[in-house]
Structure formats: structure tokens, C-alpha cells
N, CA, C, O and CB atoms as a CASP TS submission, in Angstrom:
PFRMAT TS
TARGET T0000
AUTHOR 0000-0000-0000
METHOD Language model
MODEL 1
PARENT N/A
ATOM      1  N   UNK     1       0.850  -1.170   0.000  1.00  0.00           N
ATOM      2  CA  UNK     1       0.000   0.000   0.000  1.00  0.00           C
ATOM      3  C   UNK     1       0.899   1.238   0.000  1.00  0.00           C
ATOM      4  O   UNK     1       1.724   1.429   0.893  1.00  0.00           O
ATOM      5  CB  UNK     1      -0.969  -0.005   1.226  1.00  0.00           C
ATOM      6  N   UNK     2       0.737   1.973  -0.906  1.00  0.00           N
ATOM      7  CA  UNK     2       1.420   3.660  -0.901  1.00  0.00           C
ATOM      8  C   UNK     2       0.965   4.394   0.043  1.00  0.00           C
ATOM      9  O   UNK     2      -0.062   4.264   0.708  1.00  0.00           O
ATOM     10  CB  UNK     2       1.128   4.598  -2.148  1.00  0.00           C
ATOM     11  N   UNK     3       2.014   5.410   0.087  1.00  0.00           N
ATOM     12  CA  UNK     3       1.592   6.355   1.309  1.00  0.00           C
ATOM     13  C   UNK     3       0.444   7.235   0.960  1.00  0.00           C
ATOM     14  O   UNK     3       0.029   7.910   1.902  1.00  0.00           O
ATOM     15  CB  UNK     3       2.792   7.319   1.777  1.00  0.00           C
ATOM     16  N   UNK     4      -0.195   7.389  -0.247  1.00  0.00           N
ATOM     17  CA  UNK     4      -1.191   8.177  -0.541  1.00  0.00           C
ATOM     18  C   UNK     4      -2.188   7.275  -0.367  1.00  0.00           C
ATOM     19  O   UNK     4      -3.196   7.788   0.120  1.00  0.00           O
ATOM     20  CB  UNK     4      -1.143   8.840  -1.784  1.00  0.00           C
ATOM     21  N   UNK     5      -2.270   6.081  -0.597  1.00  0.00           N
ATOM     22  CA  UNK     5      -3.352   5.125  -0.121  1.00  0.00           C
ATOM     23  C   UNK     5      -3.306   5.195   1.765  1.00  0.00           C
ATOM     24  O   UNK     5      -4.244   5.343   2.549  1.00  0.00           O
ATOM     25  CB  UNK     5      -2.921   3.341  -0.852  1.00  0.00           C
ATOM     26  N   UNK     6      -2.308   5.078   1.946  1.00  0.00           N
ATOM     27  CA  UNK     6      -2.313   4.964   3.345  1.00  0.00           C
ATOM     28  C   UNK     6      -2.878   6.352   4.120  1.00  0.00           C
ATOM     29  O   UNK     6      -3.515   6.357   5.173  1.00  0.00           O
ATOM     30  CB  UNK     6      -0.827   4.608   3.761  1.00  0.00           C
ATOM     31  N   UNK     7      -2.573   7.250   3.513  1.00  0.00           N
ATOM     32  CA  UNK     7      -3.159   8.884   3.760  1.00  0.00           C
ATOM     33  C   UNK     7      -4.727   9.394   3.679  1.00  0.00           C
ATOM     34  O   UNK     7      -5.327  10.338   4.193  1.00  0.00           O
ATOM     35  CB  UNK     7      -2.493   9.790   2.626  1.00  0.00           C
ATOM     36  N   UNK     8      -5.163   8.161   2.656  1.00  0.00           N
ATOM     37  CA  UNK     8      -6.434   8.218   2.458  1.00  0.00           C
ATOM     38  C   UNK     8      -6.959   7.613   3.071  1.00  0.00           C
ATOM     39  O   UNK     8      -8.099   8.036   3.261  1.00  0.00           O
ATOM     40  CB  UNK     8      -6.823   8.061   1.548  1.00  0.00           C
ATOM     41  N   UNK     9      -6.665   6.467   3.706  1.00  0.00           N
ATOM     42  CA  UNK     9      -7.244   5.168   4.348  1.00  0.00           C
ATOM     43  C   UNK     9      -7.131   6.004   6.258  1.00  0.00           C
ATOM     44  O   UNK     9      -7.770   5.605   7.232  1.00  0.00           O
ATOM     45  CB  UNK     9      -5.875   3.290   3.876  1.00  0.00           C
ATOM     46  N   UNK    10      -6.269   7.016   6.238  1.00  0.00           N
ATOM     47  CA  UNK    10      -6.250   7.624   7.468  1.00  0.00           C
ATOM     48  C   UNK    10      -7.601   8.885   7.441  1.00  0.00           C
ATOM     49  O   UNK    10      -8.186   9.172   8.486  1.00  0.00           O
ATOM     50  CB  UNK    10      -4.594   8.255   7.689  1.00  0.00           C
ATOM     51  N   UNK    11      -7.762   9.182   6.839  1.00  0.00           N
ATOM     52  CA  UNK    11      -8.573  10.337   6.629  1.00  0.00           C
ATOM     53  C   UNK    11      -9.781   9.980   6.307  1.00  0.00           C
ATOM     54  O   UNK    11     -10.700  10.725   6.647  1.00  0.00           O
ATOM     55  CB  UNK    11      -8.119  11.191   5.702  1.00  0.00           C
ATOM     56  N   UNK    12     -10.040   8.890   5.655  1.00  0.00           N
ATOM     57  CA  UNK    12     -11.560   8.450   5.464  1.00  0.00           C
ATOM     58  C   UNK    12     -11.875   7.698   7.570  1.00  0.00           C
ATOM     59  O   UNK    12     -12.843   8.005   8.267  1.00  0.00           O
ATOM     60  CB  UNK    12     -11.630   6.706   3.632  1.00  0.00           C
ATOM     61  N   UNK    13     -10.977   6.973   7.897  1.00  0.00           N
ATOM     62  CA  UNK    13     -11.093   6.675   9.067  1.00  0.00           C
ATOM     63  C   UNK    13     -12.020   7.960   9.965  1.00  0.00           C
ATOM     64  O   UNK    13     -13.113   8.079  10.519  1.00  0.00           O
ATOM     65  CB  UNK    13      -9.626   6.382   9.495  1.00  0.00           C
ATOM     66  N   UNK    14     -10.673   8.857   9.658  1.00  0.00           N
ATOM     67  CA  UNK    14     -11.390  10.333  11.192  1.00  0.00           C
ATOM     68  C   UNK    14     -12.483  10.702  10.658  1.00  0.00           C
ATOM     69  O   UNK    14     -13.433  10.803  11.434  1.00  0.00           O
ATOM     70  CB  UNK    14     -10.416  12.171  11.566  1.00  0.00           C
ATOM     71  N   UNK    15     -12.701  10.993   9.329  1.00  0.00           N
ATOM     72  CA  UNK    15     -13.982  11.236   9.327  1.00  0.00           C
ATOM     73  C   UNK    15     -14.946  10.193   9.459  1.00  0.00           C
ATOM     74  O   UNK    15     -16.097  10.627   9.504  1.00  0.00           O
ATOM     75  CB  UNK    15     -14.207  11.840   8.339  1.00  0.00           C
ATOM     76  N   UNK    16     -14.833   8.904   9.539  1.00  0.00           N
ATOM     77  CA  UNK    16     -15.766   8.045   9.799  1.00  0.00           C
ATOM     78  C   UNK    16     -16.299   8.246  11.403  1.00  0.00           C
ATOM     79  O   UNK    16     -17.477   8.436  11.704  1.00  0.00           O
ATOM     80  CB  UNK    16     -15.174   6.658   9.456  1.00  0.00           C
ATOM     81  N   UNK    17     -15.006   8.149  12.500  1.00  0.00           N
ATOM     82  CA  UNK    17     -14.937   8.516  13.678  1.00  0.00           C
ATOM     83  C   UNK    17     -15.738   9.843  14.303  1.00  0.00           C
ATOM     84  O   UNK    17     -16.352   9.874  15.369  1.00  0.00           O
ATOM     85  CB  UNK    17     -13.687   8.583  13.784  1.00  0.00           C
ATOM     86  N   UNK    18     -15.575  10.858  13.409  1.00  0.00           N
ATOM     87  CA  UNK    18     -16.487  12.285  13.693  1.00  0.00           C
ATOM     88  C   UNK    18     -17.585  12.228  13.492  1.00  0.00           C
ATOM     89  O   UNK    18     -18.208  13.050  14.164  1.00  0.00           O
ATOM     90  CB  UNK    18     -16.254  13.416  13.021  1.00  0.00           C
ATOM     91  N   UNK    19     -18.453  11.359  12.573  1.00  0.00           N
ATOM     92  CA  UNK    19     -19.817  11.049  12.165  1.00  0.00           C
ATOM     93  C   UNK    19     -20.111   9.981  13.210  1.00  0.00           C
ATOM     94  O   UNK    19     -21.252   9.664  13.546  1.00  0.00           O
ATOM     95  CB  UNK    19     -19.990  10.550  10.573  1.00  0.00           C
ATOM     96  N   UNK    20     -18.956   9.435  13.712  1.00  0.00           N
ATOM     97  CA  UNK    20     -19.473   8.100  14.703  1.00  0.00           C
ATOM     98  C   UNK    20     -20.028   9.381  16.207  1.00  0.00           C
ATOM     99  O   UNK    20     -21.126   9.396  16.764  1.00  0.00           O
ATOM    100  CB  UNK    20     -17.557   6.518  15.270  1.00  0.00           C
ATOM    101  N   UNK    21     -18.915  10.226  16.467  1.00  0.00           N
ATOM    102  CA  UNK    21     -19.138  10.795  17.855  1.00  0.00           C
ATOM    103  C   UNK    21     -20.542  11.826  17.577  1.00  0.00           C
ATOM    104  O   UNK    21     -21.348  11.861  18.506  1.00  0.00           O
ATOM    105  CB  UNK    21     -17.581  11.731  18.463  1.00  0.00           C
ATOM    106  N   UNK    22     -20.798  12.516  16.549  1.00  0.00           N
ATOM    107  CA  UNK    22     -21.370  13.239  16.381  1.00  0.00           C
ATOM    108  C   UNK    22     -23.096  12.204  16.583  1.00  0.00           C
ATOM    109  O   UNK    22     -23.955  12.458  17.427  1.00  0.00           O
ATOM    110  CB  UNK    22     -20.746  13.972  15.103  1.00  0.00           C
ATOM    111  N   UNK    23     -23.161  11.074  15.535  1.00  0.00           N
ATOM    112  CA  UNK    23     -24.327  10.422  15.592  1.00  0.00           C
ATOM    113  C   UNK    23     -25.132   9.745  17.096  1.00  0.00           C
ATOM    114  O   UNK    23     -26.282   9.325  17.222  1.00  0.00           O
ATOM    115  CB  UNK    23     -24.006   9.423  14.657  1.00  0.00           C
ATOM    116  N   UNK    24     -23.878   9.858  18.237  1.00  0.00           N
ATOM    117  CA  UNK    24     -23.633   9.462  19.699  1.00  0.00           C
ATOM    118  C   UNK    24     -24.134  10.881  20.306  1.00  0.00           C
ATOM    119  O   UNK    24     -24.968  10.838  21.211  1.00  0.00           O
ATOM    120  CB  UNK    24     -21.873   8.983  20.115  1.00  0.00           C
ATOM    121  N   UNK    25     -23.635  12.205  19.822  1.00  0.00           N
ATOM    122  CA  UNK    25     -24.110  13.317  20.688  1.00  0.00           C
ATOM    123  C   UNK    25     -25.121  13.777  20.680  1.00  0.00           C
ATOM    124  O   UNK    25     -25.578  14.584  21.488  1.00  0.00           O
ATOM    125  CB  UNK    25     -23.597  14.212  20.656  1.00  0.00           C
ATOM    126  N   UNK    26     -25.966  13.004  19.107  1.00  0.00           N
ATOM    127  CA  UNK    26     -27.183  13.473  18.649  1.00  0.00           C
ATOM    128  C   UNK    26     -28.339  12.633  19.683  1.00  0.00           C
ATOM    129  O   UNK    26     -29.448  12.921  20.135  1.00  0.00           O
ATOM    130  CB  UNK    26     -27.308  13.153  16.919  1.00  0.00           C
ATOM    131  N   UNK    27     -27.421  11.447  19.775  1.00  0.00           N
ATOM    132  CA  UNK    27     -28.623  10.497  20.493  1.00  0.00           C
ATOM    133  C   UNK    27     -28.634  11.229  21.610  1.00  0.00           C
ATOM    134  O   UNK    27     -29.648  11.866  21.893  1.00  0.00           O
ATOM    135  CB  UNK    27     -28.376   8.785  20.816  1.00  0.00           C
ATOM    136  N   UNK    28     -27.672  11.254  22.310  1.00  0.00           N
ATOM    137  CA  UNK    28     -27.978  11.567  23.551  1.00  0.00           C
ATOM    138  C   UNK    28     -28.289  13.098  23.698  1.00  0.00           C
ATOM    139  O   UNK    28     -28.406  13.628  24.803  1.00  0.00           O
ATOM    140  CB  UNK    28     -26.903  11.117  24.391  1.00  0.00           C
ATOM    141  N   UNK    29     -28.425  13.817  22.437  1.00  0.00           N
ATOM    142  CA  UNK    29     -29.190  14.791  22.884  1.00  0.00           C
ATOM    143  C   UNK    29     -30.588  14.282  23.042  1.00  0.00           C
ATOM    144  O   UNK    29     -31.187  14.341  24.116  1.00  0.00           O
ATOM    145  CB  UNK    29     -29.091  15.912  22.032  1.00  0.00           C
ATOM    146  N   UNK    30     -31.131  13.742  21.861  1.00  0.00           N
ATOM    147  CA  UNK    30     -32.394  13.044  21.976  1.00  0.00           C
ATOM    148  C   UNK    30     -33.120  12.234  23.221  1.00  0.00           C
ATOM    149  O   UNK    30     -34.216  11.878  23.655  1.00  0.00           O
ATOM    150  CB  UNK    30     -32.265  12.218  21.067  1.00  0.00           C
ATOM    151  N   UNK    31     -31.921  12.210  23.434  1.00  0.00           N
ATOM    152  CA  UNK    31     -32.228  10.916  25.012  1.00  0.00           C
ATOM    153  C   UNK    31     -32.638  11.896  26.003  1.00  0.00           C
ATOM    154  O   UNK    31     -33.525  11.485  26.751  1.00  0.00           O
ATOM    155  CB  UNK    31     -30.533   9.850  25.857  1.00  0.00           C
ATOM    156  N   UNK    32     -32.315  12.835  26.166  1.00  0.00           N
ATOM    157  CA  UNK    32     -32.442  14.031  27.313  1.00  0.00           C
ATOM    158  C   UNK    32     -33.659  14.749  26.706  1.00  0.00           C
ATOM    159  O   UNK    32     -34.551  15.217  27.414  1.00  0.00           O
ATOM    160  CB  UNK    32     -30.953  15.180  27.497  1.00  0.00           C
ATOM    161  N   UNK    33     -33.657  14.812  25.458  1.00  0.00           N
ATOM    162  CA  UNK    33     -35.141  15.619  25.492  1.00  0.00           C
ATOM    163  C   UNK    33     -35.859  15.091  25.838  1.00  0.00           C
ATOM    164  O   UNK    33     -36.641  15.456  26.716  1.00  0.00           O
ATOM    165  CB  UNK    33     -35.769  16.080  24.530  1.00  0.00           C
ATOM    166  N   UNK    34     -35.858  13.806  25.150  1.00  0.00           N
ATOM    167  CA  UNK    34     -37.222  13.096  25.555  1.00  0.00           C
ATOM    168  C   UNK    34     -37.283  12.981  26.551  1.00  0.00           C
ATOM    169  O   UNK    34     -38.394  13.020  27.080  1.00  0.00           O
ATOM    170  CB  UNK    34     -37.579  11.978  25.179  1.00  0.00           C
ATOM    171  N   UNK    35     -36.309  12.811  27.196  1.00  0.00           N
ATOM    172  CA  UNK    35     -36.602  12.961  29.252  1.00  0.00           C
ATOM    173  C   UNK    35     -37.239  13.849  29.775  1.00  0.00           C
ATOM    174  O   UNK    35     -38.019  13.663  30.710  1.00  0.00           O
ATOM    175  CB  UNK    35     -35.405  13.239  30.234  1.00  0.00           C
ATOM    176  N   UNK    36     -37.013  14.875  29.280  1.00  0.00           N
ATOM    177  CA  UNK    36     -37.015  16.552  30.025  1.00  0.00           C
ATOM    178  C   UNK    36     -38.712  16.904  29.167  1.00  0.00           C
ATOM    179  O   UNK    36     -39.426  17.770  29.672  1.00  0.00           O
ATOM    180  CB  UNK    36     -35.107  18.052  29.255  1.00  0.00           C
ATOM    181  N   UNK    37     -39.095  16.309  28.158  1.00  0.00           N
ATOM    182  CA  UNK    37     -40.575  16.519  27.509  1.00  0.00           C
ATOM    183  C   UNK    37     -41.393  14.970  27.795  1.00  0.00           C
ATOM    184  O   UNK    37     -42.613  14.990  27.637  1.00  0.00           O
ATOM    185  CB  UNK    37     -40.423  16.920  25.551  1.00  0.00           C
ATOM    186  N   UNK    38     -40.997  14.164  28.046  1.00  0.00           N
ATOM    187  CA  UNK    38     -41.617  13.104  28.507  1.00  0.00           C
ATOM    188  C   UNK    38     -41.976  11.923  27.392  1.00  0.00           C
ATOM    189  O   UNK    38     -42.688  10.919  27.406  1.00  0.00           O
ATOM    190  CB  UNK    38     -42.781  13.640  29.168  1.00  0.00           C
ATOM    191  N   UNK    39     -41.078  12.595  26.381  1.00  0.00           N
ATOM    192  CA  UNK    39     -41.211  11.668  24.956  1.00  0.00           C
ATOM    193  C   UNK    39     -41.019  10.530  25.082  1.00  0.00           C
ATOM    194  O   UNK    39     -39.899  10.424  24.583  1.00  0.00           O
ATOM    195  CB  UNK    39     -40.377  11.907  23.887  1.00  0.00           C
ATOM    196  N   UNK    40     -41.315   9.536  25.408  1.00  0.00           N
ATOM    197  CA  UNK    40     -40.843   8.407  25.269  1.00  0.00           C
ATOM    198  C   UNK    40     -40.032   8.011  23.721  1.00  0.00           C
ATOM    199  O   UNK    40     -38.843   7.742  23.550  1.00  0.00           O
ATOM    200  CB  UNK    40     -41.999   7.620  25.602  1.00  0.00           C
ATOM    201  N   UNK    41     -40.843   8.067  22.984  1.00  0.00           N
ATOM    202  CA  UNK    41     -40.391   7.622  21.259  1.00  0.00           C
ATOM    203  C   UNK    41     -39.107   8.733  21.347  1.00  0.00           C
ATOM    204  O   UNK    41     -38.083   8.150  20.992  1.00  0.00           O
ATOM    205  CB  UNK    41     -41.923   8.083  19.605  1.00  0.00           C
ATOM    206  N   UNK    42     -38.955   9.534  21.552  1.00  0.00           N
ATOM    207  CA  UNK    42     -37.561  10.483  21.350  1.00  0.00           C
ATOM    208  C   UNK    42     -36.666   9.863  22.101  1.00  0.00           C
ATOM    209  O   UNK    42     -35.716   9.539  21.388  1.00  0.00           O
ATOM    210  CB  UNK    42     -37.596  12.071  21.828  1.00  0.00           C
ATOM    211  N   UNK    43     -36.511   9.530  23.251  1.00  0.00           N
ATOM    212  CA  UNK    43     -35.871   8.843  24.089  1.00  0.00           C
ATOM    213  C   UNK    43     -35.039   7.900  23.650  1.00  0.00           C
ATOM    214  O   UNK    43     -33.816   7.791  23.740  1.00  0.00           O
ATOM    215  CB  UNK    43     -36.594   8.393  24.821  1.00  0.00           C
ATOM    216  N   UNK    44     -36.111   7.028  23.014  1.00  0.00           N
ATOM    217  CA  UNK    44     -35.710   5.673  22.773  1.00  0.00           C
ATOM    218  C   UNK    44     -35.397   5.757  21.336  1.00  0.00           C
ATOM    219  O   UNK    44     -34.931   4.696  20.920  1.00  0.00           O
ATOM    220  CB  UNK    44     -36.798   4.566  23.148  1.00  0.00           C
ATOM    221  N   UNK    45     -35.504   6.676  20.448  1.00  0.00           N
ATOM    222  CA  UNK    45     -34.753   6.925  19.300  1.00  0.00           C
ATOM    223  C   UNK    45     -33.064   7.137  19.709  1.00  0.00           C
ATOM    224  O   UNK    45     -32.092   6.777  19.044  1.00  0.00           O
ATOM    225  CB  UNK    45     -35.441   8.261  18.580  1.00  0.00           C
ATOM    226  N   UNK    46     -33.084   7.767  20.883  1.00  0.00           N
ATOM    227  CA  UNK    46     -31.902   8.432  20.850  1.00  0.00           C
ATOM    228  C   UNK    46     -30.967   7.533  21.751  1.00  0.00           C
ATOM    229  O   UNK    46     -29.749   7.707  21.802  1.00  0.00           O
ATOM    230  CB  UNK    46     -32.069   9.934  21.325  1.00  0.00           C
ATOM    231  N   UNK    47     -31.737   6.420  22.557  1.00  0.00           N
ATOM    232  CA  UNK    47     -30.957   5.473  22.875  1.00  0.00           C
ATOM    233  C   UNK    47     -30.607   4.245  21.711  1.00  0.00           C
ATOM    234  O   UNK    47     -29.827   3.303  21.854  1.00  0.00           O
ATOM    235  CB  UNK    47     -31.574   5.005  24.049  1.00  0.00           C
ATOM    236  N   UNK    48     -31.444   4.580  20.522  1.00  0.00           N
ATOM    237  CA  UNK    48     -30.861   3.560  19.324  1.00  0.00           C
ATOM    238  C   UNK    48     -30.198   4.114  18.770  1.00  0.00           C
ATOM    239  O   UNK    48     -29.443   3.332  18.192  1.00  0.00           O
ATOM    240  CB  UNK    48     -31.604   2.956  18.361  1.00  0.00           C
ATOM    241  N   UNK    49     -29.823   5.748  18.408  1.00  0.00           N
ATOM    242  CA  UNK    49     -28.818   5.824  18.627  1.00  0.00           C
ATOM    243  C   UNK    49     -27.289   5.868  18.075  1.00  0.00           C
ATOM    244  O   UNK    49     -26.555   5.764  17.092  1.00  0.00           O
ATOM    245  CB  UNK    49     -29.044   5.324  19.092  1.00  0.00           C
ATOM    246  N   UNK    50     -27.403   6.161  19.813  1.00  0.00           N
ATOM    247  CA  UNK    50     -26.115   5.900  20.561  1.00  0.00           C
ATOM    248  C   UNK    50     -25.977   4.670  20.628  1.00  0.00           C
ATOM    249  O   UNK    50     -24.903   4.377  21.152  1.00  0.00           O
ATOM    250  CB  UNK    50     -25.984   6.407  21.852  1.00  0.00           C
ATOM    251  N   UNK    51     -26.689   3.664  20.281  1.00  0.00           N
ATOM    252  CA  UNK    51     -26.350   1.985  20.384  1.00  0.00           C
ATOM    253  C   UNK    51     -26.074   1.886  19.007  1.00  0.00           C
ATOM    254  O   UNK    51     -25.500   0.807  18.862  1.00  0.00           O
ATOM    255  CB  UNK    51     -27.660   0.795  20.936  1.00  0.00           C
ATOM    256  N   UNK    52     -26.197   2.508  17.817  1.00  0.00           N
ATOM    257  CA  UNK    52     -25.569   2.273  16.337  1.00  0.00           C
ATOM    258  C   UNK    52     -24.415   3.186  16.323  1.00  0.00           C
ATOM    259  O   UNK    52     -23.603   3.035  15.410  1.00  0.00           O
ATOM    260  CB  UNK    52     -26.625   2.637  15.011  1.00  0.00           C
ATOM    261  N   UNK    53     -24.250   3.959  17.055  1.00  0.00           N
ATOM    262  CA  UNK    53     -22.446   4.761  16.872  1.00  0.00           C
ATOM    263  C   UNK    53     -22.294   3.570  17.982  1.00  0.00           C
ATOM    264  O   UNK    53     -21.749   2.710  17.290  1.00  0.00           O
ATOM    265  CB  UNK    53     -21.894   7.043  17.491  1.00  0.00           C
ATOM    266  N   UNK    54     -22.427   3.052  19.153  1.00  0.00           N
ATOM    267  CA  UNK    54     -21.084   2.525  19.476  1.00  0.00           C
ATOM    268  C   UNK    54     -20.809   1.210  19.225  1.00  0.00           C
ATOM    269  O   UNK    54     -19.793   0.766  19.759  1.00  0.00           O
ATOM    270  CB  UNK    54     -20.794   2.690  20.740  1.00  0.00           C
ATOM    271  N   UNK    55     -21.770   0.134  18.228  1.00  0.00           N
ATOM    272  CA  UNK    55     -21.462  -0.635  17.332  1.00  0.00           C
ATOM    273  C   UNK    55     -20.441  -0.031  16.178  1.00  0.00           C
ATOM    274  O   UNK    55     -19.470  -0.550  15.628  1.00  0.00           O
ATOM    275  CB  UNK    55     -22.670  -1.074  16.882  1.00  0.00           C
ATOM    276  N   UNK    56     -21.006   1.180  16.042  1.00  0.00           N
ATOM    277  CA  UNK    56     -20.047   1.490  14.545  1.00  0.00           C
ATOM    278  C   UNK    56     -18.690   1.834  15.549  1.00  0.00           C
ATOM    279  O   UNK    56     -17.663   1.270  15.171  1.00  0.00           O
ATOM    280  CB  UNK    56     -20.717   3.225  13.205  1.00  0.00           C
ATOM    281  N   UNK    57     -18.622   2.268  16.176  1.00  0.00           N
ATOM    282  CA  UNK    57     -17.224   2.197  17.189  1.00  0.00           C
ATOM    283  C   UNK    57     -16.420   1.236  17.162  1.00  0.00           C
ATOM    284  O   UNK    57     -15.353   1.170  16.552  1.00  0.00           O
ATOM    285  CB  UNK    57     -17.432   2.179  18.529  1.00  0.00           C
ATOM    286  N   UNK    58     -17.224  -0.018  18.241  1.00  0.00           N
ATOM    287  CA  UNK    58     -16.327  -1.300  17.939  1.00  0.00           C
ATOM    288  C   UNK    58     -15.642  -1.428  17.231  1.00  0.00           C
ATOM    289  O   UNK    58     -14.435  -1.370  17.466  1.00  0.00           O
ATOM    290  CB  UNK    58     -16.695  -2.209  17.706  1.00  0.00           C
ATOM    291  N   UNK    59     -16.368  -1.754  15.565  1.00  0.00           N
ATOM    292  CA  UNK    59     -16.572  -1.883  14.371  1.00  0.00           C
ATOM    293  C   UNK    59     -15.055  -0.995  13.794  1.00  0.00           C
ATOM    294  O   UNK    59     -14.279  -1.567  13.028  1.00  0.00           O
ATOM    295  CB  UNK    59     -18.170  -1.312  13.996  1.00  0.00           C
ATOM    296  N   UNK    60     -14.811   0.354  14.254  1.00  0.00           N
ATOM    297  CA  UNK    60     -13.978   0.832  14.315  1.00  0.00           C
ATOM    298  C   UNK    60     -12.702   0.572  15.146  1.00  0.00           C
ATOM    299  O   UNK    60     -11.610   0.622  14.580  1.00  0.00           O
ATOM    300  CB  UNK    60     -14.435   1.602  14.382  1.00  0.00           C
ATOM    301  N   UNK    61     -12.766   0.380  16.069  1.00  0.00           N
ATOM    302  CA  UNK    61     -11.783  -0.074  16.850  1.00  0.00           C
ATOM    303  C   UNK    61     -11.024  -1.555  16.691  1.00  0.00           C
ATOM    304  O   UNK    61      -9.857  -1.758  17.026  1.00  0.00           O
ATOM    305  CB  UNK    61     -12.350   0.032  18.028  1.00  0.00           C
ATOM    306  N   UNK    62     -11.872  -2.488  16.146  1.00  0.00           N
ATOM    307  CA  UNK    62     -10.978  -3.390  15.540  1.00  0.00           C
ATOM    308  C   UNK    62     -10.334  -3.610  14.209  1.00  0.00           C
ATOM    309  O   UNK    62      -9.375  -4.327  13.922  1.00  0.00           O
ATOM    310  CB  UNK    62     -11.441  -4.251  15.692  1.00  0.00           C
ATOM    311  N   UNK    63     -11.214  -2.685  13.314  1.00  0.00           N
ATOM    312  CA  UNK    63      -9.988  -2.211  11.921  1.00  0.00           C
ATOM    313  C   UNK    63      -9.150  -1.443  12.365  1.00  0.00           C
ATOM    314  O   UNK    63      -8.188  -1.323  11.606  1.00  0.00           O
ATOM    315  CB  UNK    63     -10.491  -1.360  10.572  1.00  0.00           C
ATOM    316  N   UNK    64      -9.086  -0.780  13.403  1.00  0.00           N
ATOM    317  CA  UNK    64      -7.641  -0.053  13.740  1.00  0.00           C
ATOM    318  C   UNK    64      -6.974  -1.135  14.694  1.00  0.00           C
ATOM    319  O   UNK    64      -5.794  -0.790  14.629  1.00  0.00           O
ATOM    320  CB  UNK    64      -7.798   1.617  14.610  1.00  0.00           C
ATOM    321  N   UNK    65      -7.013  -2.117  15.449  1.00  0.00           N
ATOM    322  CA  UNK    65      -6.352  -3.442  15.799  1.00  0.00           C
ATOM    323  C   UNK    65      -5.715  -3.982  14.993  1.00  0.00           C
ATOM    324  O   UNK    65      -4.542  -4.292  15.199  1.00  0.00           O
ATOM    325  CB  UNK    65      -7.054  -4.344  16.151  1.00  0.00           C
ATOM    326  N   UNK    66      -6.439  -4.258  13.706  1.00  0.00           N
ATOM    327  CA  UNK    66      -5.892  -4.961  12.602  1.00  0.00           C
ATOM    328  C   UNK    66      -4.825  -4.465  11.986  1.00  0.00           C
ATOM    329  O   UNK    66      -3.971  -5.265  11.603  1.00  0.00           O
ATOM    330  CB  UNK    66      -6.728  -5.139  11.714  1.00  0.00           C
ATOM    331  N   UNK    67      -4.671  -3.265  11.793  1.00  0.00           N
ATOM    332  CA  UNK    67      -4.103  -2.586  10.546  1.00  0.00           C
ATOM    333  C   UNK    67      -2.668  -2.282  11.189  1.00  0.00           C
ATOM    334  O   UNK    67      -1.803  -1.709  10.527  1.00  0.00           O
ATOM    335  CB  UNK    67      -5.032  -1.109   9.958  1.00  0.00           C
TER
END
């Protein structure tokens, strides 16, 4: 692998990672509204989530094990 492949393969990563934390801050904003308005369905949107960023996490964390 070239270093421009390797440069790319670094940079598609962080941005994968920033959409991972960001899709996590969204839930748990969601998670708190729905608390604070009594939403249930918002709530529990926003606890699914934060349960699909930190699958996509894992998911992340062992292609960076590997590599």
C-alpha cells in the first residue's frame, strides 16, 4: 500500500470517527429531550442511537487493531 493510499485510508477513518461521535451526541441529545418533555419515542430513538455509533465504534476499533 502507498503512502497516498495509506493517507487516504487515514482520513476516510477520522472522518468516519467524527460522524461516529457526532451520531452518539445526537442520540444523547435526543435521550435528554425526551426525558425533560416526557417523549418516550424520542428517548428511545436516541438510545438507538447511541447503540448504532457505538457498534459502529467497535466496528472501528478493531480495523484499527488490525491494521
Amino acid at each position: 500500500m502507498s503512502f497516498v493510499d495509506k493517507a487516504k485510508d487515514a482520513a476516510g477513518d477520522a472522518i468516519d470517527k467524527a460522524k461516529n461521535a457526532a451520531e452518539d451526541a445526537v442520540g444523547k441529545a435526543k435521550e435528554v429531550a425526551g426525558d425533560v418533555t416526557d417523549n418516550k419515542d424520542l428517548k428511545a430513538e436516541g438510545k438507538k442511537d447511541q447503540g448504532e455509533a457505538g457498534v459502529k465504534k467497535a466496528g472501528q476499533n478493531i480495523k484499527d487493531a488490525l491494521s
